[in-house]
MMTF fields as JSON, N, C-alpha, C and O atoms, coordinates in Angstrom:
{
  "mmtfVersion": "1.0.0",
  "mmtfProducer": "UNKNOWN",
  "numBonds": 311,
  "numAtoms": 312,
  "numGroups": 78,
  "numChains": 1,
  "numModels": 1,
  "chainsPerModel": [1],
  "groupsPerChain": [78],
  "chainIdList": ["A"],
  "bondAtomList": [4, 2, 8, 6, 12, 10, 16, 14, 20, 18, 24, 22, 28, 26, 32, 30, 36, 34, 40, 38, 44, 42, 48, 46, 52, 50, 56, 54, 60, 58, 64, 62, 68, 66, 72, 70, 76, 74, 80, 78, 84, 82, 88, 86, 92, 90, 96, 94, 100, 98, 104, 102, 108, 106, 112, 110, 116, 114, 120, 118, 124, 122, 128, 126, 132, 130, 136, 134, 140, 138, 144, 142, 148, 146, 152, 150, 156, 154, 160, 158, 164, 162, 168, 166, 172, 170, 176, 174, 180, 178, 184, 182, 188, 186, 192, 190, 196, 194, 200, 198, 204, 202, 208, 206, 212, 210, 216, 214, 220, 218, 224, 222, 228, 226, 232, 230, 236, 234, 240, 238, 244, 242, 248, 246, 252, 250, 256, 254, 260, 258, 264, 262, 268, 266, 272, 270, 276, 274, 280, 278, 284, 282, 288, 286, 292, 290, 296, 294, 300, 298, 304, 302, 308, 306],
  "bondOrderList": [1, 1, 1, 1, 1, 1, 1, 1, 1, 1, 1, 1, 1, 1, 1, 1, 1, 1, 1, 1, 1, 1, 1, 1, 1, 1, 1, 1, 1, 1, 1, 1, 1, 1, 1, 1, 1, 1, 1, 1, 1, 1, 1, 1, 1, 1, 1, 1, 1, 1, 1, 1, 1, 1, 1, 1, 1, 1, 1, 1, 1, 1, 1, 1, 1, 1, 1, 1, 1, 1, 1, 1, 1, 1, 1, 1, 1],
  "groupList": [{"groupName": "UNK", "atomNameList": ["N", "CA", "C", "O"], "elementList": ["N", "C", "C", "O"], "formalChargeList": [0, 0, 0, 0], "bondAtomList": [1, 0, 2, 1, 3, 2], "bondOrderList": [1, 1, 2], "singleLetterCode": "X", "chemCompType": "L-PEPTIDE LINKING"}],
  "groupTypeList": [0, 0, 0, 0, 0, 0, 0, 0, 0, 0, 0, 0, 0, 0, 0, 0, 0, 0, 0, 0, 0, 0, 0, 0, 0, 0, 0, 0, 0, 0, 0, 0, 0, 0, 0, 0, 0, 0, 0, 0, 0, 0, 0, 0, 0, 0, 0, 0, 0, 0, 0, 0, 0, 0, 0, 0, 0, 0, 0, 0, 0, 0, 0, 0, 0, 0, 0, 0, 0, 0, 0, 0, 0, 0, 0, 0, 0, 0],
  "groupIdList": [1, 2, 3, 4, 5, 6, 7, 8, 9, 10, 11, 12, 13, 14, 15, 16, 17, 18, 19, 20, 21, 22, 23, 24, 25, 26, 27, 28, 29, 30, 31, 32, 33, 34, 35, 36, 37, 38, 39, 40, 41, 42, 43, 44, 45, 46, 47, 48, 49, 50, 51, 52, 53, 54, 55, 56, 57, 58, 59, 60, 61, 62, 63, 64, 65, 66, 67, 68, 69, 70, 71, 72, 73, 74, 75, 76, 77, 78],
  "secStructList": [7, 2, 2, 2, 2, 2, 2, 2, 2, 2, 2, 2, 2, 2, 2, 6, 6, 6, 6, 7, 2, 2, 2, 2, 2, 2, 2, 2, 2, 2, 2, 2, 2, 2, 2, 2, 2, 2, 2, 2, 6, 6, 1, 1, 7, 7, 1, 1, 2, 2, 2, 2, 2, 2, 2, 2, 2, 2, 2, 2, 2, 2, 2, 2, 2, 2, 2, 2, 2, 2, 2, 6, 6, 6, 6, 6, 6, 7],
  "xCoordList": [106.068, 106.64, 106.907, 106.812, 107.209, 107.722, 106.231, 106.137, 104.845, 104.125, 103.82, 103.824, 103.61, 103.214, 104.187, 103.587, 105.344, 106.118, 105.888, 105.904, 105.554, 105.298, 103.879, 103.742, 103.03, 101.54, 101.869, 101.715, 102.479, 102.901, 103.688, 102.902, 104.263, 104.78, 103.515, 103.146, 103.036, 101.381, 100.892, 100.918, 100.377, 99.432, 99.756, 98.99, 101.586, 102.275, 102.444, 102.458, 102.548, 102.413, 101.479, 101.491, 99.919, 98.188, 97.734, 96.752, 98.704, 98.325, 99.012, 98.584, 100.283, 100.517, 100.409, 100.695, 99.8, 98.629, 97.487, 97.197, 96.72, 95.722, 96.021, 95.046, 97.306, 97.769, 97.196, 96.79, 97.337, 96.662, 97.76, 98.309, 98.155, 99.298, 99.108, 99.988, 97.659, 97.614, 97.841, 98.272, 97.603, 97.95, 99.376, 99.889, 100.181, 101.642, 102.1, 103.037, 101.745, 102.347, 102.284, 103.361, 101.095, 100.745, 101.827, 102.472, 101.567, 102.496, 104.313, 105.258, 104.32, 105.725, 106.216, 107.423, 105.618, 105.698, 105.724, 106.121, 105.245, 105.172, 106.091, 106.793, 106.237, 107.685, 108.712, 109.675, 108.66, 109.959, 110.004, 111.074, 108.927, 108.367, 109.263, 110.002, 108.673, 109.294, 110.237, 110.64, 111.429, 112.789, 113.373, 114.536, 112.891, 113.619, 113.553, 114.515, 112.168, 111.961, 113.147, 113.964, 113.029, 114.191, 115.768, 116.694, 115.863, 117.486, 117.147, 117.572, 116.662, 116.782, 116.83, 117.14, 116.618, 115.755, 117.225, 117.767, 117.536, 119.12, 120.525, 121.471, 120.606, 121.17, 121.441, 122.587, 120.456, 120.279, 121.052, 120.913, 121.906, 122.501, 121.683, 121.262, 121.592, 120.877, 121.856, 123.064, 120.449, 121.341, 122.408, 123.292, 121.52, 121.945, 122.453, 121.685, 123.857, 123.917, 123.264, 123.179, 122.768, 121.728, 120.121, 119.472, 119.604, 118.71, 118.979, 118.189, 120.55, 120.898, 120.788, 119.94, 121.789, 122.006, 120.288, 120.07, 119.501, 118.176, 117.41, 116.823, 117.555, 116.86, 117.505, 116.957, 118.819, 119.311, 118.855, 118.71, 118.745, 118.475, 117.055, 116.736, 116.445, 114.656, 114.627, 113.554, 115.259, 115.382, 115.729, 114.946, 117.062, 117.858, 116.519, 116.235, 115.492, 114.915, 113.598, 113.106, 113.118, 112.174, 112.719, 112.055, 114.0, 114.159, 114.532, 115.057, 114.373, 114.609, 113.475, 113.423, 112.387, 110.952, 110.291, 109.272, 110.799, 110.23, 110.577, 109.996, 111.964, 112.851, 111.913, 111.581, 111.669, 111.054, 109.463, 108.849, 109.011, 107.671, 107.843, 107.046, 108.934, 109.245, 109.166, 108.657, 110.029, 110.61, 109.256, 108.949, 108.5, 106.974, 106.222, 105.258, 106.692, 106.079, 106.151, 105.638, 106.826, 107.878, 106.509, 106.032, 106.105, 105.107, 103.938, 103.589, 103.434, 102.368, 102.126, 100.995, 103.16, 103.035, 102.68, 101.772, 103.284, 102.771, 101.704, 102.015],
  "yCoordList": [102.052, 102.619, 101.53, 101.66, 100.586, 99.424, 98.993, 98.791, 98.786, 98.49, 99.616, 99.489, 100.552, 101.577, 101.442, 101.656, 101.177, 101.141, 100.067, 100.139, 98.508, 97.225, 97.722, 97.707, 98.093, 99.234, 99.677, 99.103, 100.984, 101.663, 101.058, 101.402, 100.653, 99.443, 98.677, 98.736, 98.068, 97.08, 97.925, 97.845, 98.88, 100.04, 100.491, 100.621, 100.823, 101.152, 100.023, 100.519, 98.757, 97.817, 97.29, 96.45, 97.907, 97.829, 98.466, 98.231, 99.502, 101.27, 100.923, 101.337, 99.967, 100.175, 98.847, 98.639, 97.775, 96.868, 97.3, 96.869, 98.221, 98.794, 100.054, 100.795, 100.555, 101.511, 102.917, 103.668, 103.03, 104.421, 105.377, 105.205, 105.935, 106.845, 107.984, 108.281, 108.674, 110.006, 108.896, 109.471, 107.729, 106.953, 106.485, 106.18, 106.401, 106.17, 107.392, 107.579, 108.173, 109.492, 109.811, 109.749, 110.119, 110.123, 109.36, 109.658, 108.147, 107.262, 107.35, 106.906, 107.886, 107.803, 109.297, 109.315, 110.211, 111.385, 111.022, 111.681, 110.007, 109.689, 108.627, 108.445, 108.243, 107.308, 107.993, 107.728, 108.814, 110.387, 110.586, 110.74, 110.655, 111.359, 110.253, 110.398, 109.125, 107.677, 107.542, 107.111, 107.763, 107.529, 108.781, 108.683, 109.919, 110.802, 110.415, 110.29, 110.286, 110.008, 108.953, 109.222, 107.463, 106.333, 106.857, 106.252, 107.824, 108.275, 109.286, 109.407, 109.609, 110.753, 109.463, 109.867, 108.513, 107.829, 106.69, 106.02, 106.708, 106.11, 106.714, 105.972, 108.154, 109.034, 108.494, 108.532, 107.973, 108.307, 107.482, 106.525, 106.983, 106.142, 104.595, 104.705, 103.586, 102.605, 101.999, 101.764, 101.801, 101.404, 99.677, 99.196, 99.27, 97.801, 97.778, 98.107, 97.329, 97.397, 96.421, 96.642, 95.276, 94.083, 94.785, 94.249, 96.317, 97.059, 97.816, 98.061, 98.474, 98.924, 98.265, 98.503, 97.417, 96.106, 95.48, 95.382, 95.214, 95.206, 96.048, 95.609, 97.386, 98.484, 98.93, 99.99, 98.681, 99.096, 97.571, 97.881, 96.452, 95.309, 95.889, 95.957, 96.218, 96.037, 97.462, 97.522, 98.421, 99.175, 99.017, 99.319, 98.483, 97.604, 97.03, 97.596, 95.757, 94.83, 95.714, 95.397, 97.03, 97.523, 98.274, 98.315, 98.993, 99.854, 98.839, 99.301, 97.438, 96.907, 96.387, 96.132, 96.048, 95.82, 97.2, 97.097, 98.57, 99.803, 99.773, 99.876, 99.557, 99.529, 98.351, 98.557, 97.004, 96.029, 96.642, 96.483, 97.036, 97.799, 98.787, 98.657, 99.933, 101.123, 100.093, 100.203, 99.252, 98.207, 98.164, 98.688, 97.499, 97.107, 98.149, 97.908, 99.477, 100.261, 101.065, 102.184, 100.54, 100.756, 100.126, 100.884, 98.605, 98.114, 99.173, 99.636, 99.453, 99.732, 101.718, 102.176, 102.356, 103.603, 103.112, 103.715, 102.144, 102.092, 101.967, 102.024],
  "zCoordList": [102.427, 101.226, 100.177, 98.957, 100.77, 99.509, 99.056, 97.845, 99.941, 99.082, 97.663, 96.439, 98.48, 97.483, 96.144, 95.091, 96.045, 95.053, 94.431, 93.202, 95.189, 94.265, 93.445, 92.222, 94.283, 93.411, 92.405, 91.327, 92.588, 91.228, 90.298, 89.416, 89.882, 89.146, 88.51, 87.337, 89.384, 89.043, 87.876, 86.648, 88.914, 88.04, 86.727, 85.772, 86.82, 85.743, 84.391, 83.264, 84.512, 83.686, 83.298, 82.398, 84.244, 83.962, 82.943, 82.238, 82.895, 82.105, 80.45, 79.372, 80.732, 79.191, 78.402, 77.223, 79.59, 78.572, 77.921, 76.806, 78.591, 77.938, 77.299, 77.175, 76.789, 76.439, 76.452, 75.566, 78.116, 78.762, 78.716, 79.804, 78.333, 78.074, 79.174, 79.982, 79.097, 80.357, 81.918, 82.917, 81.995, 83.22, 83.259, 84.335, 81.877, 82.574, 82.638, 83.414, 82.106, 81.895, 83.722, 84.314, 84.479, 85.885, 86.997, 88.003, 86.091, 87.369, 86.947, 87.6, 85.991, 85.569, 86.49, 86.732, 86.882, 87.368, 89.37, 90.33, 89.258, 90.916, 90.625, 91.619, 90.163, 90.096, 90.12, 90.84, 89.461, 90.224, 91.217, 91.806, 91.743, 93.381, 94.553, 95.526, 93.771, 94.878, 94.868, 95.949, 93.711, 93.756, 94.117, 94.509, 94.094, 95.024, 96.76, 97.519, 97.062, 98.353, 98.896, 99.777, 98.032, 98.454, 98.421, 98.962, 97.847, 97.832, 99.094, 100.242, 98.694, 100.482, 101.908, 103.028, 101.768, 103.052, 102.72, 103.598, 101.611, 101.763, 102.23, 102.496, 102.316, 102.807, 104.091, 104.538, 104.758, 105.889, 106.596, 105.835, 107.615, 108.199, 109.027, 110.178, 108.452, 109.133, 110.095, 110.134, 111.107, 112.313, 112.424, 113.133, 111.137, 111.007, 109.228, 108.325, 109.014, 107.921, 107.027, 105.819, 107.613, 106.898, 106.31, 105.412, 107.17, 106.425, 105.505, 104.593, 105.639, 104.407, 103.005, 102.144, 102.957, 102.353, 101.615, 100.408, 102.491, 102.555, 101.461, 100.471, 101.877, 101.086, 100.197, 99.895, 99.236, 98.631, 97.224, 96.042, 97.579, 96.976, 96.286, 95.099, 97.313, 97.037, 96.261, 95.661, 96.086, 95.54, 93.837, 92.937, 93.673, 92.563, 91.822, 90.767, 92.341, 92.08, 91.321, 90.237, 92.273, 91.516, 90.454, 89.418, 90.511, 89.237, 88.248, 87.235, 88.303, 87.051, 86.819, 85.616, 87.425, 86.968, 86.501, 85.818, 86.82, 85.815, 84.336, 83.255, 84.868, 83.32, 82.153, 80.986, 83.101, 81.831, 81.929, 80.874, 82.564, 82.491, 81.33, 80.401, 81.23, 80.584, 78.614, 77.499, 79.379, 77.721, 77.1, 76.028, 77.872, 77.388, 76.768, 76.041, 77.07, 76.931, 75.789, 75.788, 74.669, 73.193, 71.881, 71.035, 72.024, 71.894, 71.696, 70.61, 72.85, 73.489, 72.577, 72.415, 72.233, 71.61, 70.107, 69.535, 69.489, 68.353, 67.28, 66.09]
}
């Protein structure tokens, strides 16, 4: 799951260098998909709180590389 998310991200900051709009538009819609999935799968009780701790970081780290992906993406409509 975490690769797939460092991917989408990739893909997502691929799409609005070349200012593909029907491609962020796509991945911005599965980027919904993924952050629902990670809150459900955080719900969940880990057996070790160092994976919690863990997956809540790597979580943090990508929603702020969407956000400067999203930033970039202000540029890129004009």
């Amino acid at each position: 799951m975490a690769n797939d998310a460092n991917d989408l991200v990739t893909n997502y900051m691929t799409a609005i260098k070349n200012k593909d709009m029907n491609k962020m538009t796509e991945l911005a819609n599965k980027w919904t998909e993924w952050a629902n999935k990670t809150v459900e799968i955080s719900t969940k009780p880990a057996s070790k709180p160092e994976e919690a701790k863990a997956w809540s970081d790597f979580r943090m780290k990508l929603s702020e590389k969407w956000t400067e992906a999203a930033k970039q993406m202000a540029p890129a409509v004009k």
